[in-house]
PDB file of N, H, CA, C and O in Angstrom:
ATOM      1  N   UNK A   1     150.435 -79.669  16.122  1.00  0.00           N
ATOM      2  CA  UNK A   1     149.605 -80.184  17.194  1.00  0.00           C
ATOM      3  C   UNK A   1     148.974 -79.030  17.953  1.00  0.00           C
ATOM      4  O   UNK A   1     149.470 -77.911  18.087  1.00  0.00           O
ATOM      5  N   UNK A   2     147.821 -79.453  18.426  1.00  0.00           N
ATOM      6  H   UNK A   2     147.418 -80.362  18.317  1.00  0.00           H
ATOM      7  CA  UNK A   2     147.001 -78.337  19.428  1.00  0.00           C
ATOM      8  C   UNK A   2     147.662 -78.246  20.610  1.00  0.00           C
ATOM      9  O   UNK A   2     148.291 -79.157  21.150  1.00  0.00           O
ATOM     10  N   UNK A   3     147.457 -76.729  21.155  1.00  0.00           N
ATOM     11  H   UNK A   3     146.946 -75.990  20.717  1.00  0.00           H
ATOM     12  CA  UNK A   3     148.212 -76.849  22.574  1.00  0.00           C
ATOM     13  C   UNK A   3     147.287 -77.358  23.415  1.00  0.00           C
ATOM     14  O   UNK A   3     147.877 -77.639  24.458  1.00  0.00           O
ATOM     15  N   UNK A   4     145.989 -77.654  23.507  1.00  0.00           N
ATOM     16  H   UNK A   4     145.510 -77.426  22.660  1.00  0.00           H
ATOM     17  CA  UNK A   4     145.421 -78.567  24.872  1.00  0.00           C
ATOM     18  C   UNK A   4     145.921 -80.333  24.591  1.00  0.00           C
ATOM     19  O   UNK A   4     146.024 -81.073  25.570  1.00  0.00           O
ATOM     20  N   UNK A   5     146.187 -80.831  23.243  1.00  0.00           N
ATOM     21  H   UNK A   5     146.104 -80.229  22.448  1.00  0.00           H
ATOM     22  CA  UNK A   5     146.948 -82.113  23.444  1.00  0.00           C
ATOM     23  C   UNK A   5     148.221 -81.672  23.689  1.00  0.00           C
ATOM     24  O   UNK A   5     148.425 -82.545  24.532  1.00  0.00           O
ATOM     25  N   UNK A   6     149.203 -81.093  23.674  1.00  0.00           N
ATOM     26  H   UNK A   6     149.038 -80.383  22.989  1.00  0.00           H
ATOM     27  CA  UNK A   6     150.644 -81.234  24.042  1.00  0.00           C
ATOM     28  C   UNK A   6     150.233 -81.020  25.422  1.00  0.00           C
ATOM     29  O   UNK A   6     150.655 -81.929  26.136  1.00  0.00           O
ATOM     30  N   UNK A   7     149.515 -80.086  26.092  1.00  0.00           N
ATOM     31  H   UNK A   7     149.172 -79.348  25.512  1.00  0.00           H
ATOM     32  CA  UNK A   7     149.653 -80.492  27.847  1.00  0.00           C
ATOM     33  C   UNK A   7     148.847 -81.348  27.841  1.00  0.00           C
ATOM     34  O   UNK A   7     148.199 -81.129  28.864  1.00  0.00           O
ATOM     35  N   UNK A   8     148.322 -82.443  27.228  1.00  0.00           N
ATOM     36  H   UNK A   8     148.849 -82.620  26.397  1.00  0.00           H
ATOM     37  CA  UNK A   8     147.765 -83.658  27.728  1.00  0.00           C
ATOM     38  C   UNK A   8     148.896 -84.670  27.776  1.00  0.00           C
ATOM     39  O   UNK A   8     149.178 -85.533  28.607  1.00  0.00           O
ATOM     40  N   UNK A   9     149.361 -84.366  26.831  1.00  0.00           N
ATOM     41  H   UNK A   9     149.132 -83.664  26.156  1.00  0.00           H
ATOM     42  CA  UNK A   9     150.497 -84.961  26.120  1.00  0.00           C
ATOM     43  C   UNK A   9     151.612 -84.647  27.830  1.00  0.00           C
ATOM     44  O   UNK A   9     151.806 -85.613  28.568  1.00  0.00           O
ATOM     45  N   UNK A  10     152.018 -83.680  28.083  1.00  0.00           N
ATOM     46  H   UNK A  10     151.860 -82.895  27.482  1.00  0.00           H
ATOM     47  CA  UNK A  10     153.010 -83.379  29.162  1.00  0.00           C
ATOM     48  C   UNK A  10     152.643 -84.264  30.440  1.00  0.00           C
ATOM     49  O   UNK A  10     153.474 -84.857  31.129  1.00  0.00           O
ATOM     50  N   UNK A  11     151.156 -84.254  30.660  1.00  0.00           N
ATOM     51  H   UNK A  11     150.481 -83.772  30.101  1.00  0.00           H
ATOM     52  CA  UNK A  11     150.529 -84.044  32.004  1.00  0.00           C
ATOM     53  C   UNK A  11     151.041 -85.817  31.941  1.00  0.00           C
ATOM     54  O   UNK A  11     151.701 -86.300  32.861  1.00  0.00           O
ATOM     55  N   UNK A  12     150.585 -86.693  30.636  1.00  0.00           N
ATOM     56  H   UNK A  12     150.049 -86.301  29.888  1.00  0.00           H
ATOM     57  CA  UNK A  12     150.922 -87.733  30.891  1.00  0.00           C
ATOM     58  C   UNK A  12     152.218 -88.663  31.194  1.00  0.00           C
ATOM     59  O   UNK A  12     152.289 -89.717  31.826  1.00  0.00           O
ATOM     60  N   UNK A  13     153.324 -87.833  30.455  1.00  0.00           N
ATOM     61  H   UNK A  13     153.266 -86.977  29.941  1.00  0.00           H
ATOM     62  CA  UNK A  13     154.573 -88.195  30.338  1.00  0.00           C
ATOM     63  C   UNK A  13     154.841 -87.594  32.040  1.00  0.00           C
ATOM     64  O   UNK A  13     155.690 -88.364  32.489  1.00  0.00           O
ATOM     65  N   UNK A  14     154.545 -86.758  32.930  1.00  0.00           N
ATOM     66  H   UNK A  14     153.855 -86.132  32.565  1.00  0.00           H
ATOM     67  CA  UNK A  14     155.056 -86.693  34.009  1.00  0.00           C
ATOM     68  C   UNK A  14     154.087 -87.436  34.849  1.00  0.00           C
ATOM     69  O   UNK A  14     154.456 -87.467  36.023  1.00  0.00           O
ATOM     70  N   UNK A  15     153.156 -87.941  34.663  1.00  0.00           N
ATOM     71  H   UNK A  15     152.856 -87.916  33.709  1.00  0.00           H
ATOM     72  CA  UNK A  15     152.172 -89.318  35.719  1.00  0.00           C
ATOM     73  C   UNK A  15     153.087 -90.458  35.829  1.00  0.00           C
ATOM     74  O   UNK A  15     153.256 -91.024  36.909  1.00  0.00           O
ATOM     75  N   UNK A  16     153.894 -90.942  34.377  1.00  0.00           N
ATOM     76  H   UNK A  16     153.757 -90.482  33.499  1.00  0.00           H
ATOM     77  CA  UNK A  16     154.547 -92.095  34.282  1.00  0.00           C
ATOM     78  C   UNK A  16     155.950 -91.900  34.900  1.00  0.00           C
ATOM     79  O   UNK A  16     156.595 -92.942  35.019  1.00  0.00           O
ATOM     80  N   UNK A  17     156.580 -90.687  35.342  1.00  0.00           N
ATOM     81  H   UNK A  17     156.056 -89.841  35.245  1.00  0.00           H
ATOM     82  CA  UNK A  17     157.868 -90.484  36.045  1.00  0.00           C
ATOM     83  C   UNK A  17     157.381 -91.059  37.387  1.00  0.00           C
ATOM     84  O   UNK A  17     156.170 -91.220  37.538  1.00  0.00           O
ATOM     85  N   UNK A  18     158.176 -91.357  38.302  1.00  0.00           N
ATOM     86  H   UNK A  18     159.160 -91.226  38.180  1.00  0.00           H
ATOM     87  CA  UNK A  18     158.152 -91.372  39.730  1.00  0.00           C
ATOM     88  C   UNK A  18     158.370 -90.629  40.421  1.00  0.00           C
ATOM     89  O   UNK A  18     159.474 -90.105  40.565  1.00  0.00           O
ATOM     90  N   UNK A  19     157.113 -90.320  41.199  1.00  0.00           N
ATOM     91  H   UNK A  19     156.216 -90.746  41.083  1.00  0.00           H
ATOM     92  CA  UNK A  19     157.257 -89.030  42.173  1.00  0.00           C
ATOM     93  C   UNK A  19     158.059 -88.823  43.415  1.00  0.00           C
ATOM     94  O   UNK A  19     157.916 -89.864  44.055  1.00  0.00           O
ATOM     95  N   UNK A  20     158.718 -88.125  43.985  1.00  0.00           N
ATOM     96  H   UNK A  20     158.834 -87.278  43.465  1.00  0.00           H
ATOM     97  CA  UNK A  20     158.934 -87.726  45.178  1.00  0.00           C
ATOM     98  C   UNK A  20     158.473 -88.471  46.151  1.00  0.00           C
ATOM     99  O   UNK A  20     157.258 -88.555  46.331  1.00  0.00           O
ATOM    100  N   UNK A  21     159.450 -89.191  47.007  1.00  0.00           N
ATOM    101  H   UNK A  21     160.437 -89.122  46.861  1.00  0.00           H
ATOM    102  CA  UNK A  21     158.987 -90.032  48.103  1.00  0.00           C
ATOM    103  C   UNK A  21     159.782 -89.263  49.292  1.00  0.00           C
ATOM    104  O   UNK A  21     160.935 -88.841  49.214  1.00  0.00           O
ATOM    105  N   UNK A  22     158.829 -89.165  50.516  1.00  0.00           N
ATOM    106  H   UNK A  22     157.892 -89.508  50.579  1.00  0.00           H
ATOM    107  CA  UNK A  22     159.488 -88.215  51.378  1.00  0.00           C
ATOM    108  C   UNK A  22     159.197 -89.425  52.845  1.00  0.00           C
ATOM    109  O   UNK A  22     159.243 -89.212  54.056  1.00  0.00           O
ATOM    110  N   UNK A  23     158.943 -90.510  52.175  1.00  0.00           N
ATOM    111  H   UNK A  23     158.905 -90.683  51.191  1.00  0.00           H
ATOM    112  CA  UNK A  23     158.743 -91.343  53.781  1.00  0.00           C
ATOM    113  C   UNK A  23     160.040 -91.578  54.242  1.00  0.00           C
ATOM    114  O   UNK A  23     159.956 -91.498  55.467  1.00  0.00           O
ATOM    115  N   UNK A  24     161.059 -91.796  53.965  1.00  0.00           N
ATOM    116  H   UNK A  24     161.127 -91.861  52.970  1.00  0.00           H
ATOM    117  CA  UNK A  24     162.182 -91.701  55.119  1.00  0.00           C
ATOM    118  C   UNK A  24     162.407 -90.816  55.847  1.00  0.00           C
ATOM    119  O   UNK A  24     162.965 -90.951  56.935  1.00  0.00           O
ATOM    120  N   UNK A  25     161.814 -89.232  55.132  1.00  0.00           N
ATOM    121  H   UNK A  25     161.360 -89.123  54.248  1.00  0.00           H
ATOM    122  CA  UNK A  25     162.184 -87.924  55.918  1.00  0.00           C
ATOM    123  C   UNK A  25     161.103 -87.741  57.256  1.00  0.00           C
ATOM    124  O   UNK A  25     161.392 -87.231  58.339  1.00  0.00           O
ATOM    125  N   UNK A  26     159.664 -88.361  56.813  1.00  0.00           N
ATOM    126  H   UNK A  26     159.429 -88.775  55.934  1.00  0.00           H
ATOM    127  CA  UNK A  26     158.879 -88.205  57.304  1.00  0.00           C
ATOM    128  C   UNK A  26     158.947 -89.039  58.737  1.00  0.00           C
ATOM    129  O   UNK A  26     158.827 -88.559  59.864  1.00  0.00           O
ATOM    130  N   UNK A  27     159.188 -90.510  58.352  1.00  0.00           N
ATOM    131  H   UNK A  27     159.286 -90.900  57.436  1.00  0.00           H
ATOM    132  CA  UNK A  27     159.815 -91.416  60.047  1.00  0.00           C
ATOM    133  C   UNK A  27     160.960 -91.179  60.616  1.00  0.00           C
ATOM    134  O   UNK A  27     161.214 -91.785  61.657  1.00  0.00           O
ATOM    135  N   UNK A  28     161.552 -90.602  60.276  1.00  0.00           N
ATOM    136  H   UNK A  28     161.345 -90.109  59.430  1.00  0.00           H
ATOM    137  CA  UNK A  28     162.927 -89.730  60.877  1.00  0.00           C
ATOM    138  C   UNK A  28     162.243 -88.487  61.713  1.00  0.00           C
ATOM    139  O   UNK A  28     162.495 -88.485  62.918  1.00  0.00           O
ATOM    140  N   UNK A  29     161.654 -87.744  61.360  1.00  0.00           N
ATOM    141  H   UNK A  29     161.449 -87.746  60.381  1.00  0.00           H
ATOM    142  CA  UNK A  29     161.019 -86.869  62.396  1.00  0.00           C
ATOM    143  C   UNK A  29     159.954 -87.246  63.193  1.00  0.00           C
ATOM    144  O   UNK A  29     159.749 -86.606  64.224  1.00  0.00           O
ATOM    145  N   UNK A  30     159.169 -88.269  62.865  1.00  0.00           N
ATOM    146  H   UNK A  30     159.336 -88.789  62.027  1.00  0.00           H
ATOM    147  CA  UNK A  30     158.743 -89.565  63.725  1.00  0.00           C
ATOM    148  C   UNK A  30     159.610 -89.967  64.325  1.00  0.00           C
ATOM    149  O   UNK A  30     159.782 -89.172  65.249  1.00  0.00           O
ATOM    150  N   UNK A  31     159.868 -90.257  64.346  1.00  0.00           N
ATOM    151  H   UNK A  31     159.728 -90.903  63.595  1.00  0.00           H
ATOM    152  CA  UNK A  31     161.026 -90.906  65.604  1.00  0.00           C
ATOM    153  C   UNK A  31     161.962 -90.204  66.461  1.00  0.00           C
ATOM    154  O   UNK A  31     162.259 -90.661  67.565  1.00  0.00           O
ATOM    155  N   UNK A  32     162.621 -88.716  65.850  1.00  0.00           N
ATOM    156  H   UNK A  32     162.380 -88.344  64.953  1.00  0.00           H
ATOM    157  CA  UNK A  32     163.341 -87.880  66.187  1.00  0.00           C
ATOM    158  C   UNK A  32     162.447 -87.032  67.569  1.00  0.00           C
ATOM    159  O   UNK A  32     162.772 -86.772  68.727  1.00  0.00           O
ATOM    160  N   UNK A  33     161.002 -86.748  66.627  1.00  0.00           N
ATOM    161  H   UNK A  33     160.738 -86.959  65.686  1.00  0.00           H
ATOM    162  CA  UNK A  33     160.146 -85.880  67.839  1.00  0.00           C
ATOM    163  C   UNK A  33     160.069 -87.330  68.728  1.00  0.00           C
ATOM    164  O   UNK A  33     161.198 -87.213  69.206  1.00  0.00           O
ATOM    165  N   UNK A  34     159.677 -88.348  69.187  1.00  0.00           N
ATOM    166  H   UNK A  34     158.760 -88.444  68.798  1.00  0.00           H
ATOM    167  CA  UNK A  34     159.531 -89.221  69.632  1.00  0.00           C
ATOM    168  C   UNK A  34     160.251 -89.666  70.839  1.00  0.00           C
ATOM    169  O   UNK A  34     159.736 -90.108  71.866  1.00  0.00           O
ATOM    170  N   UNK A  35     162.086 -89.420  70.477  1.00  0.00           N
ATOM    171  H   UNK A  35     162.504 -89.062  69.642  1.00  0.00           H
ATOM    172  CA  UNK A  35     162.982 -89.838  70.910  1.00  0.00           C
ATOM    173  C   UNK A  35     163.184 -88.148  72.091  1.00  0.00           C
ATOM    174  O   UNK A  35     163.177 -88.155  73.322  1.00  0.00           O
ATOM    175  N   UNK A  36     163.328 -87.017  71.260  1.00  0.00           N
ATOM    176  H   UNK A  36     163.333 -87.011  70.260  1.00  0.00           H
ATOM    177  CA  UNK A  36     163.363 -85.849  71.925  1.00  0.00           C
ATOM    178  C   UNK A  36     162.315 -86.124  73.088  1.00  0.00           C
ATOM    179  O   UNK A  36     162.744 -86.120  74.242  1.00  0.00           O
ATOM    180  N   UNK A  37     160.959 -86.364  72.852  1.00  0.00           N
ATOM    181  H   UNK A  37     160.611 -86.366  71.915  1.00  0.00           H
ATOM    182  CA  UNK A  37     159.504 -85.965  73.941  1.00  0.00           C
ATOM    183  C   UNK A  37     160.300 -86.866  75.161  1.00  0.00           C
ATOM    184  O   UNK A  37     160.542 -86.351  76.253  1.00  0.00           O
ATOM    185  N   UNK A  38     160.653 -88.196  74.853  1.00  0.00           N
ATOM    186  H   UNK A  38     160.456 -88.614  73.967  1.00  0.00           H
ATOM    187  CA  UNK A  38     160.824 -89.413  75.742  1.00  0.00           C
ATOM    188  C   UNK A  38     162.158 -88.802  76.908  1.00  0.00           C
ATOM    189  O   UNK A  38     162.271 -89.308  78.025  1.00  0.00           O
ATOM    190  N   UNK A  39     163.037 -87.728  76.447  1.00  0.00           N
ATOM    191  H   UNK A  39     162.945 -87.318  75.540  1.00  0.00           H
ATOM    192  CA  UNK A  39     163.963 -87.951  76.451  1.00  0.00           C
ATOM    193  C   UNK A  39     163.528 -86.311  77.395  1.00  0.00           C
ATOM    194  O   UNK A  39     164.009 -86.432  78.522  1.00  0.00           O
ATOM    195  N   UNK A  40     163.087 -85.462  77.309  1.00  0.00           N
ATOM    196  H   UNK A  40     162.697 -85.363  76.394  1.00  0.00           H
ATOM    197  CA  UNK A  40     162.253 -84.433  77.902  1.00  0.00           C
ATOM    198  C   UNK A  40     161.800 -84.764  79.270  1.00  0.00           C
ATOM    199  O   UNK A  40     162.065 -84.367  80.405  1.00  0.00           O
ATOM    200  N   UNK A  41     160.954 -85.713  78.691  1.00  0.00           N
ATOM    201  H   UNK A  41     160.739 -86.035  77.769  1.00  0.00           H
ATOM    202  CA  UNK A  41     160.447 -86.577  80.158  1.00  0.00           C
ATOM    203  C   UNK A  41     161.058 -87.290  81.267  1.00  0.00           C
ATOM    204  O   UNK A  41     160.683 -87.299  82.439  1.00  0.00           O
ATOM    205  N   UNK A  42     162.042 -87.885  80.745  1.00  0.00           N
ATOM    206  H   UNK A  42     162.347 -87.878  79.792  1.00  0.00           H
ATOM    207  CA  UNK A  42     163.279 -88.312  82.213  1.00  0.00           C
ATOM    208  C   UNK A  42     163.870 -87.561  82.662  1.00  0.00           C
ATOM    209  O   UNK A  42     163.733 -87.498  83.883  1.00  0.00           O
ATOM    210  N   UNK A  43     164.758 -86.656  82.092  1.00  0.00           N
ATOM    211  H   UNK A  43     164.870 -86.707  81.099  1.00  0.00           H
ATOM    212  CA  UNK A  43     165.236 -85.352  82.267  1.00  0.00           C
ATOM    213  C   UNK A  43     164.246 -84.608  83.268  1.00  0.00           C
ATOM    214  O   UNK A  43     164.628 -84.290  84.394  1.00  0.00           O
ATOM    215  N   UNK A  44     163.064 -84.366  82.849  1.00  0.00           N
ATOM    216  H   UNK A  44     162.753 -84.625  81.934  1.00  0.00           H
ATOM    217  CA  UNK A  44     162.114 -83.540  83.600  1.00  0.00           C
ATOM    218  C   UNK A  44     162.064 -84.835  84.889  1.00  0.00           C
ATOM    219  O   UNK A  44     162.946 -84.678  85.733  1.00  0.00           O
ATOM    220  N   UNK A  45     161.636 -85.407  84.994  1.00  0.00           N
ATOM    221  H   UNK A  45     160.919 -85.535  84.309  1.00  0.00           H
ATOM    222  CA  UNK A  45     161.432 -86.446  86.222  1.00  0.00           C
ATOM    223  C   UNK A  45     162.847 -86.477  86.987  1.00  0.00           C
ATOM    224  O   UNK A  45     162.898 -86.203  88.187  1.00  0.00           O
ATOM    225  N   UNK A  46     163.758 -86.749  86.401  1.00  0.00           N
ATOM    226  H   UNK A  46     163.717 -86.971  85.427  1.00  0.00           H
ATOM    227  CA  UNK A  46     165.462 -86.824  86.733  1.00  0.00           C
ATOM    228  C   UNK A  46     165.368 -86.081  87.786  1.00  0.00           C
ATOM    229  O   UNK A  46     165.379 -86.465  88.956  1.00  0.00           O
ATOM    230  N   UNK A  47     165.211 -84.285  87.122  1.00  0.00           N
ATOM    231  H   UNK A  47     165.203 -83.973  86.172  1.00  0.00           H
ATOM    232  CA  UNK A  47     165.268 -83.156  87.948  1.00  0.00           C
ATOM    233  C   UNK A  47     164.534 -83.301  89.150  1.00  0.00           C
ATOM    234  O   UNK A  47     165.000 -83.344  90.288  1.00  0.00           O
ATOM    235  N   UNK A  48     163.614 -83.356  88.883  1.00  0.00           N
ATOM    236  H   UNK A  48     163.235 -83.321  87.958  1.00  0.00           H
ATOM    237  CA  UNK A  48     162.212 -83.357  90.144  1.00  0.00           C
ATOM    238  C   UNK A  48     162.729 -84.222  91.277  1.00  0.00           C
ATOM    239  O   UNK A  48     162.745 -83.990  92.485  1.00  0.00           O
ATOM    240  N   UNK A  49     163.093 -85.142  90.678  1.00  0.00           N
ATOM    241  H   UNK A  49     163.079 -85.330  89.696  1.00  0.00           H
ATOM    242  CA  UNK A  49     163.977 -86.254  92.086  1.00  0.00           C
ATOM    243  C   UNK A  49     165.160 -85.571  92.768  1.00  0.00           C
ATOM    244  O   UNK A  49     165.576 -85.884  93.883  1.00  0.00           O
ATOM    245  N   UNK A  50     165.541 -84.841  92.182  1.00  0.00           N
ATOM    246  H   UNK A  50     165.203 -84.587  91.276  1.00  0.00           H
ATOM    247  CA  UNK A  50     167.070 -84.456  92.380  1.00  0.00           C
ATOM    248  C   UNK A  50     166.567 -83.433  93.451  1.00  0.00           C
ATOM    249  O   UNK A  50     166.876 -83.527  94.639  1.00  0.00           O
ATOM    250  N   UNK A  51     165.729 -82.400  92.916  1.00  0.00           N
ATOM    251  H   UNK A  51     165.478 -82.324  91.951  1.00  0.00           H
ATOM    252  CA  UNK A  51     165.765 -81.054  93.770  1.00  0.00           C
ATOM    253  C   UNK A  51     164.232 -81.263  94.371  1.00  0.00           C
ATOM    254  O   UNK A  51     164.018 -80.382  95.204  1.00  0.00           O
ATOM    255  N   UNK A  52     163.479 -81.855  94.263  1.00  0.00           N
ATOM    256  H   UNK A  52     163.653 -82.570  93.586  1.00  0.00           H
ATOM    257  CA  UNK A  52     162.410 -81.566  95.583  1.00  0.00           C
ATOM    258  C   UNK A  52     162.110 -83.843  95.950  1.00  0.00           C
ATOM    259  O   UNK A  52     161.066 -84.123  96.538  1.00  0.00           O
ATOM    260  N   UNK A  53     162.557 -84.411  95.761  1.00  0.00           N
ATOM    261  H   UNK A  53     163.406 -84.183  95.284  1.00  0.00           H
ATOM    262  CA  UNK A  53     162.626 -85.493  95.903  1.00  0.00           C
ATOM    263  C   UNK A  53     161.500 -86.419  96.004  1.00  0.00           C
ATOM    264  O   UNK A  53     161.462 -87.481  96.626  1.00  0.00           O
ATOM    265  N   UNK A  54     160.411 -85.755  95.166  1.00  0.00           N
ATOM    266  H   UNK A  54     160.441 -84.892  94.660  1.00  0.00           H
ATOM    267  CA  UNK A  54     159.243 -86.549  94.681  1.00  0.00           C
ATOM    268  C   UNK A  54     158.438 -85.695  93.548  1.00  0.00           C
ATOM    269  O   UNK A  54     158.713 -84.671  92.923  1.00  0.00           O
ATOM    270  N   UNK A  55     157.164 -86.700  93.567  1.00  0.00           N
ATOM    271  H   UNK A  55     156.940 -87.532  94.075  1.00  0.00           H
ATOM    272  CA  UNK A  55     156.839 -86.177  91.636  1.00  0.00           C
ATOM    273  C   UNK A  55     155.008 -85.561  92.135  1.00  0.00           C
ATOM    274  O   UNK A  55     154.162 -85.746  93.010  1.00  0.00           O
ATOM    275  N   UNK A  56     155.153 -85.053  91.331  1.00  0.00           N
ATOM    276  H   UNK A  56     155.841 -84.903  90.621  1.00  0.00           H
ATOM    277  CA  UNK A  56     153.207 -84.509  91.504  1.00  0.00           C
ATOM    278  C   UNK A  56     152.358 -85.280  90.495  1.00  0.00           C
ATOM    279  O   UNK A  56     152.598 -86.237  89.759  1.00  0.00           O
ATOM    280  N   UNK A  57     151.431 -84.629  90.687  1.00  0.00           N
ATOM    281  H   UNK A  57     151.236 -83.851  91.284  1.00  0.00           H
ATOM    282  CA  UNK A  57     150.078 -85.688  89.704  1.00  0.00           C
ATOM    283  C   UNK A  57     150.406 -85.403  88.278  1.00  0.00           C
ATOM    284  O   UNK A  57     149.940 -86.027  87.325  1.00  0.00           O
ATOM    285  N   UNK A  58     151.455 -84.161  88.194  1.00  0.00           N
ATOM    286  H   UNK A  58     151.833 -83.654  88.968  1.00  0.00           H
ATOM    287  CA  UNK A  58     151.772 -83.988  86.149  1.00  0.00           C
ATOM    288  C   UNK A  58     152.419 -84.383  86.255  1.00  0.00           C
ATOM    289  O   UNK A  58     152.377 -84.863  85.122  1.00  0.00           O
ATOM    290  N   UNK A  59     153.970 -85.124  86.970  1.00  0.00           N
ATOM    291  H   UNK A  59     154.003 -84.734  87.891  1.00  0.00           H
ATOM    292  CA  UNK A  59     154.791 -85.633  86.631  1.00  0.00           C
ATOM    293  C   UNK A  59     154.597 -87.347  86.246  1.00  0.00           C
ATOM    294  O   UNK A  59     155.146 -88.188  85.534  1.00  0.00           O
ATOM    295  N   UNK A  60     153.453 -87.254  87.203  1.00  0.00           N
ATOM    296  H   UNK A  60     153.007 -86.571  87.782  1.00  0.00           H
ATOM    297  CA  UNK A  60     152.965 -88.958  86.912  1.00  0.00           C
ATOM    298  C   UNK A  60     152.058 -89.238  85.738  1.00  0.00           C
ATOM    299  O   UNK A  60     151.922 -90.387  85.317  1.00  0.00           O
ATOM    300  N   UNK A  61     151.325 -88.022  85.108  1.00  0.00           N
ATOM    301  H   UNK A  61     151.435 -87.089  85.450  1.00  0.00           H
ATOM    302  CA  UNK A  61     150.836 -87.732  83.993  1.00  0.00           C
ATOM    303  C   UNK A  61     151.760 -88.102  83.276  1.00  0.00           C
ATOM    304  O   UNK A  61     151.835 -89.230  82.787  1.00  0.00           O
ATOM    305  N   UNK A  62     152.829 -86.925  83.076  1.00  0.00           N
ATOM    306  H   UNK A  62     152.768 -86.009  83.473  1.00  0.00           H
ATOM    307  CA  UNK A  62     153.879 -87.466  81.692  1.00  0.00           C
ATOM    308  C   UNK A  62     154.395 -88.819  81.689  1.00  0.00           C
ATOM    309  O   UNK A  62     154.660 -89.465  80.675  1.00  0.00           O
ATOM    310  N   UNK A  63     154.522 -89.216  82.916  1.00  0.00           N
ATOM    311  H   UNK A  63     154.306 -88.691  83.740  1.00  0.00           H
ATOM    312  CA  UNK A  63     155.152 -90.645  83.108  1.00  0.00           C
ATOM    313  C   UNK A  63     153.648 -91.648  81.852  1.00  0.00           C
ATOM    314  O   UNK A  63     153.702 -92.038  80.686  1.00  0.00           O
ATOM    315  N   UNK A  64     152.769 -91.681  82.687  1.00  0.00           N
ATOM    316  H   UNK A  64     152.724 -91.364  83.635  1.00  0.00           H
ATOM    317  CA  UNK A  64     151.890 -92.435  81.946  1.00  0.00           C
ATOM    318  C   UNK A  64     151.278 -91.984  80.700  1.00  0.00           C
ATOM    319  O   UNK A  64     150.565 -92.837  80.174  1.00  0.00           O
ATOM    320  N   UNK A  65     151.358 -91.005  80.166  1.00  0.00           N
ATOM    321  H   UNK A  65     151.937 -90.312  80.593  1.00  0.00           H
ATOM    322  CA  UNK A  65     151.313 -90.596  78.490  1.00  0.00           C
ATOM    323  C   UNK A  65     152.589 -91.323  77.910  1.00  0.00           C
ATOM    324  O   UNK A  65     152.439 -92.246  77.109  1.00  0.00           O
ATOM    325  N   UNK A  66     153.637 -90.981  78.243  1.00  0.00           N
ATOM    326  H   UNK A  66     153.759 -90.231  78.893  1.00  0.00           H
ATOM    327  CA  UNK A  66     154.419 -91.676  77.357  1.00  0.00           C
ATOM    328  C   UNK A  66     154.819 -93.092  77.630  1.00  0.00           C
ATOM    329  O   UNK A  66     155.951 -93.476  77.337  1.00  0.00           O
ATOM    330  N   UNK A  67     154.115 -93.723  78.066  1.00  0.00           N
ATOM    331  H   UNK A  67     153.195 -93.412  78.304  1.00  0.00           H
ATOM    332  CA  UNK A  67     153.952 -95.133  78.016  1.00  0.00           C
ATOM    333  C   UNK A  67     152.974 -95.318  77.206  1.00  0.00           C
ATOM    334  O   UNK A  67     152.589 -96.459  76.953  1.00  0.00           O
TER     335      UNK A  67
END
């Protein structure tokens, strides 16, 4: 056999395998960055209450982005 049909020959036998699926890894760090940002943001607000006992126009920013 010619070698441009055996890599035709290859290219096809690996189209018909099943490829690599990375969507569970991918909504896991969806959700992970998601859960971290949300979780940033109370914390950051938490503080702000604690030690000067009100919020500024970025704290009300982050508030309403992550809604």
């Amino acid at each position: 056999m010619s070698p441009p049909l055996n890599a035709a020959k290859s290219w096809a036998n690996q189209c018909d395998e099943p490829h690599n699926n990375h969507h569970s890894a991918l909504r896991a760090a969806a959700v992970g960055s998601g859960v971290a940002g949300t979780c940033i943001v109370i914390f950051r607000v938490v503080s702000r209450l604690y030690t000067d006992q009100r919020l500024w126009w970025d704290d009300w920013s982050h508030i309403v982005a992550g809604v």
